[in-house]
N, C-alpha and C positions, 0 to 999 in steps of 0.2 A: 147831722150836727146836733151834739147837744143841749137842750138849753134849760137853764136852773130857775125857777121863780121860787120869790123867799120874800119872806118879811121877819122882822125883830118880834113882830107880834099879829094876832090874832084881828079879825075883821077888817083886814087890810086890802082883801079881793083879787086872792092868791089864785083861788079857783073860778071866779068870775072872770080870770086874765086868763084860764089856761083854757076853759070852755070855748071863748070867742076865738083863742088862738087855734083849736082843735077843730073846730066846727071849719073857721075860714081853712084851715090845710084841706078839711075834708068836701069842702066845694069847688076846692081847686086840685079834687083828684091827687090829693097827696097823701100818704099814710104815714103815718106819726104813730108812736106807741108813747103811751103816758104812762107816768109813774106817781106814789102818791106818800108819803110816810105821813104817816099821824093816826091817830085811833077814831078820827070821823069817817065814820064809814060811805058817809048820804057824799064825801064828795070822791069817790068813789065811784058808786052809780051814777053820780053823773056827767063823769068823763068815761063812762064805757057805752054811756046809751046812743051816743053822736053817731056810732057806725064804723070807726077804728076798731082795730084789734081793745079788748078789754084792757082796762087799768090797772097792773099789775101794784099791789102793797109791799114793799120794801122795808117793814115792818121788823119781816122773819131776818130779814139782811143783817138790823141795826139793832142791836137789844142797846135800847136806852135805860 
């Protein structure tokens, strides 16, 4: 099931929401694959270091 987190803006706790969501899938033996667009790279690393498959960048996908 896919699921979208988004905000209108910046310091909102896009990736503070998808960590905690990632981690609890990942204590409950579930595999999620994360995705990420934007040019910060740091959150990135740190939805692949939980222990799911890494966090592929969507970057190359969307030329903004």
């Amino acid at each position: 099931m896919p699921c979208v987190i988004s905000s209108p803006s910046t310091d909102s706790g896009k990736t503070t929401l998808s960590l905690l969501l990632s981690c609890w899938a990942f204590s409950k033996g579930i595999k999620i694959q994360t995705f990420k667009v934007g040019p910060d790279y740091l959150d990135q690393q740190q939805l692949s270091s939980i222990g799911q498959p890494i966090c592929r960048n969507l970057d190359i996908l969307f030329k903004w």
